[in-house]
Phi, psi and omega in degrees: 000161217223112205263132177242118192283334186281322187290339171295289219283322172307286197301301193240039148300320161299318193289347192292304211298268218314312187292329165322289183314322178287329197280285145356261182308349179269329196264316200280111150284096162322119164295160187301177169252338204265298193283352153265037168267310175287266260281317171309294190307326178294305182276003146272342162284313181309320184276328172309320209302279202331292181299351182280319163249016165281325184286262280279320185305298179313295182288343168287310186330307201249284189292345146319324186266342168285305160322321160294347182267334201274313193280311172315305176300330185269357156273354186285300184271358162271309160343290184262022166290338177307295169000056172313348170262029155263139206300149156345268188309321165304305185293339170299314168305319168281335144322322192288316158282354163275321173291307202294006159293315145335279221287316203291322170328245134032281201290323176285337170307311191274010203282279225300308177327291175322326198266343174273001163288000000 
């Protein structure tokens, strides 16, 4: 009689993988759809987080320093509304750059307000 070792060694590799398989399914629970409904919702809330704060990061850069030139220009021009000698139609132009100075003013204060919801 002929002892044949691959079908031994065969035999019982299978027998390893079914008691794994058997383990695997008795210990590991396949989530739920709620949880991967939440585990989605996590990750798209992580990627919002990130990108919300590469822009905020992005606006101390850029549009801070622009607020501050928009908040400058705009004491500049109260200076000169101070002014008395200027004609009507001048304080009007400058009332006219001061609101819209105003509004750029405004949208930028509320963008980081925005990133912060």
């Amino acid at each position: 009689m002929v002892f044949q070792e691959l079908h031994i060694e065969i035999g019982l590799v299978k027998n390893v993988l079914d008691i794994l398989y058997s383990f695997i399914d008795n210990q590991v629970e396949t989530p739920t759809a709620e949880e991967k409904c939440s585990c989605n919702t996590y990750i798209v809330a992580d990627v919002a987080l990130i990108r919300a704060l590469e822009r905020l990061a992005q606006w101390k850069d850029t549009d801070d320093i622009a607020l501050q030139s928009h908040r400058y220009e705009a004491t500049q021009i109260h200076e000169l509304l101070r002014n008395d000698g200027l004609s009507v139609g001048e304080q009007n132009q400058h009332r006219h750059q001061l609101m819209l100075l105003d509004q750029r003013i405004q949208a930028l204060v509320d963008e980081p307000k925005k990133l912060r919801k």
